[in-house]
C-alpha positions in Angstrom: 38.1 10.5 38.2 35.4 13.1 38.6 36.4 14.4 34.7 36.7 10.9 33.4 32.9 10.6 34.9 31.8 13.6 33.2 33.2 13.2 30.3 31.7 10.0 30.2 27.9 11.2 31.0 28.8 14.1 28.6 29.3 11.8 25.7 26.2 9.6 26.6 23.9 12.4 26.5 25.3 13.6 23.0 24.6 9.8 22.1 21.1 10.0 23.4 20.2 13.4 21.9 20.8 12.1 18.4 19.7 9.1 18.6 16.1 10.5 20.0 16.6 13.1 16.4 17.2 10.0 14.7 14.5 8.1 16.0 12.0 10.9 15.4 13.1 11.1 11.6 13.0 7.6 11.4 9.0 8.0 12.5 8.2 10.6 10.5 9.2 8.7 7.1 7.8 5.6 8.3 4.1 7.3 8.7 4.9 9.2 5.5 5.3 6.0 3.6 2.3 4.6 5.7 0.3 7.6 4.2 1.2 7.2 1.0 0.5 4.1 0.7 -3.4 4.7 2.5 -3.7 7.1 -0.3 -2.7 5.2 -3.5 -4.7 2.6 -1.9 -7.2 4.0 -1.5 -7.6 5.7 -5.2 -7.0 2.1 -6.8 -10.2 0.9 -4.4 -12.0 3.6 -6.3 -11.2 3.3 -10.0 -11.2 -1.0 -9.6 -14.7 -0.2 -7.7 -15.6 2.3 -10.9 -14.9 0.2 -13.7 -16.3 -3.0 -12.1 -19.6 -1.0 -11.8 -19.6 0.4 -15.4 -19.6 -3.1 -16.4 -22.6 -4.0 -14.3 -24.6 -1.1 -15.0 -23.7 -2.1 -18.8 -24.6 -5.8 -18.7 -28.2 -4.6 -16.5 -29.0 -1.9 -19.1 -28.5 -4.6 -22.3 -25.6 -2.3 -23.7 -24.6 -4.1 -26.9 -20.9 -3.1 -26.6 -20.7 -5.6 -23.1 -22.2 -8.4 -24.8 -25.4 -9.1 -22.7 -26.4 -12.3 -24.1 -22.6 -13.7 -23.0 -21.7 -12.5 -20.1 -19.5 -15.3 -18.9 -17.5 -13.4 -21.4 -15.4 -11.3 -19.1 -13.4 -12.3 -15.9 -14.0 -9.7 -13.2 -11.8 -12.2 -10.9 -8.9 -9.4 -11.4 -10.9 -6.1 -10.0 -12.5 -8.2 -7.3 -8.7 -8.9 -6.7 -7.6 -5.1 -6.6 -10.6 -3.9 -4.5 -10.5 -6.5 -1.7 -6.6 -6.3 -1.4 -6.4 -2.4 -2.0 -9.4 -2.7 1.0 -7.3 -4.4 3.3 -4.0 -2.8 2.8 -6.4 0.7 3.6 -7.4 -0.9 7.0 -4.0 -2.2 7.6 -2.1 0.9 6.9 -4.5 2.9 8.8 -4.3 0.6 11.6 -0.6 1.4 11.6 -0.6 4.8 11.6 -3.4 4.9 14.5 -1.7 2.8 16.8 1.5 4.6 16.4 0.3 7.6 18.1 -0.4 5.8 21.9 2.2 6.3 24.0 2.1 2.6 24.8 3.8 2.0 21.4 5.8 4.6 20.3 9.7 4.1 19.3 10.9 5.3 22.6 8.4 3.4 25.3 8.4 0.2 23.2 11.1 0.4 19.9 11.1 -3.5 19.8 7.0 -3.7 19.7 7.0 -0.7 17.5 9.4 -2.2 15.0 7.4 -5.2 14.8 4.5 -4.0 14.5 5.8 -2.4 11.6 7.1 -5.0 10.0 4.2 -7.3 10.3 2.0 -4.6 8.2 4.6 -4.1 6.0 5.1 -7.6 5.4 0.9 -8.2 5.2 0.6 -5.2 3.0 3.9 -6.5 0.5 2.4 -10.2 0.2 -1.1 -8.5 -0.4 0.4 -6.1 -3.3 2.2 -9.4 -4.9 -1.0 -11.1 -5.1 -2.8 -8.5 -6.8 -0.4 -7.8 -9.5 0.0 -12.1 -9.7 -3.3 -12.4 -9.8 -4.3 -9.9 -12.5 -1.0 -10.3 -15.0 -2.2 -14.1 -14.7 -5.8 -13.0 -16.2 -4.4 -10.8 -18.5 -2.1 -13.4 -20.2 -4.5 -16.1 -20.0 -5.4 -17.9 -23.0 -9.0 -18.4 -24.3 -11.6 -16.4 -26.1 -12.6 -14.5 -23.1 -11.5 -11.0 -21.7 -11.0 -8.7 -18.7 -12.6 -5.4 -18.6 -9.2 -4.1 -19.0 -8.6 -6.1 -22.1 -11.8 -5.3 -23.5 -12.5 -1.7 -22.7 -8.3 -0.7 -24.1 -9.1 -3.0 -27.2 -11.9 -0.6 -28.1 -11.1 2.6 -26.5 -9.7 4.1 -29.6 -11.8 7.5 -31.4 -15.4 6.1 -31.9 -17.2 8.5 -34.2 -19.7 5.9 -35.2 -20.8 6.0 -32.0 -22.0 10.3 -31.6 -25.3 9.7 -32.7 -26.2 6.7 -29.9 -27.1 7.0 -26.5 -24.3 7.0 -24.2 -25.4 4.0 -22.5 -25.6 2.5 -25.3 -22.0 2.9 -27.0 -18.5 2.8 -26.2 -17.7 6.3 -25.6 -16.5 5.4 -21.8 -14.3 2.9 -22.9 -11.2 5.3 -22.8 -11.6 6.5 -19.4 -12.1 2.9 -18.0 -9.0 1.2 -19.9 -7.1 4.4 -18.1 -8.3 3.7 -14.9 -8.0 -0.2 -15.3 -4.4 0.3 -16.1 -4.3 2.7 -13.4 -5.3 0.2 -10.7 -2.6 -2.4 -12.1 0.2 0.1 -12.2 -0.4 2.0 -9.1 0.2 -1.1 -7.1 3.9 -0.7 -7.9 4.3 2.3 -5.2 2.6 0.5 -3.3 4.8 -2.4 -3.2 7.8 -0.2 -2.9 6.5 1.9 -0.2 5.5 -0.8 1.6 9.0 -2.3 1.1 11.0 0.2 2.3 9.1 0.6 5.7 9.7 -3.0 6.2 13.5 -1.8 5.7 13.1 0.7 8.2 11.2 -1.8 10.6 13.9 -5.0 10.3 16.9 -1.7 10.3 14.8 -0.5 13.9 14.2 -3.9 14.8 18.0 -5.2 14.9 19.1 -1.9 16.7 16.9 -2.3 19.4 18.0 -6.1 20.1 21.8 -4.3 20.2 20.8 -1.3 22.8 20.9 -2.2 26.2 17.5 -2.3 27.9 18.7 -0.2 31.0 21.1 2.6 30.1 20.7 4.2 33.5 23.0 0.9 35.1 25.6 1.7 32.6 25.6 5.2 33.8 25.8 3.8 37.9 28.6 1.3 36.8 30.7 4.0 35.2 30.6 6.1 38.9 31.3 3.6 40.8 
């Protein structure tokens, strides 16, 4: 009886022990993936934020190539977009990652509230990342005689020699850079998404095997003794 006991509490601790390693693994990628996503984020805030104020400073200084006199010509709908989602997937994210770190919520005090808090950024961040790249293919394929700044700048970003002997602020020569980092703002919301998909994986995965554990293993350790 006394071996059948200790056997018992032998096997239990084992169980515990790697499930506390599996749990802390299971953290570390989730906050990776949290990180990653902060960072992408937040470079997609700052190229959207770059080109959107190229194209101001351009309209304000009467550059010819942004077509002053029409400047109902472009839709800046699509960076507004990118900046104010890419803003609040930042303060989400980083949200996530702060709150992780009280004791009050981490995976072994509270593994229910942790995994869902997880997956209610995850699932903010995932509809937020949809909406972006909805919102911006929609302007993109839209018909009409107007443009994005992303349509625009990549229709004329090709080798502009004509344009060496004119004042910067006055010519093109920029274009290339900001149809890159348009198109880098679009595409870089695909990590994103993904990221952002597979912690909600991890969250629903954490979420189900905390409904499954008991809530009080020490009872199951008293009923076994007696």
């Amino acid at each position: 009886m006394v071996f059948q006991v200790y056997r018992n509490m032998t096997h239990r601790t084992i169980a515990a022990m790697s499930d506390r390693s599996s749990s802390r693994f299971t953290r570390v990628v989730e906050l990776v993936l949290q990180v990653l996503t902060t960072i992408i984020a937040a470079a997609i805030i700052g190229t959207s934020a770059h080109v959107y104020h190229a194209h101001q400073a351009g309209l304000s200084s009467q550059n010819p190539v942004w077509l002053p006199l029409w400047p109902d010509h472009f839709e800046t709908t699509g960076n507004k977009v990118m900046i104010g989602t890419s803003s609040a997937i930042v303060f989400l994210t980083l949200l996530y990652i702060a709150i992780s770190f009280f004791p009050k919520f981490s995976h072994n005090h509270q593994p229910k509230l942790s995994a869902l808090l997880l997956v209610g950024v995850s699932t903010l961040c995932i509809l937020l990342a949809i909406s972006s790249l909805v919102v911006s293919s929609l302007l993109e394929r839209r018909t009409g005689s107007g443009d994005t700044i992303r349509s625009w700048t990549c229709k004329f970003s090709g080798p502009a020699t004509a344009w060496s002997l004119i004042p910067s602020n006055m010519s093109s020569k920029s274009f290339r850079t900001l149809c890159t980092q348009s198109l880098f703002s679009f595409y870089a919301m695909i990590p994103v998404l993904t990221f952002q998909t597979m912690a909600l994986f991890l969250g629903v995965s954490r979420l189900m095997r905390s409904k499954q554990e008991p809530e009080s293993p020490m009872m199951g350790d008293k009923s076994s003794v007696y």
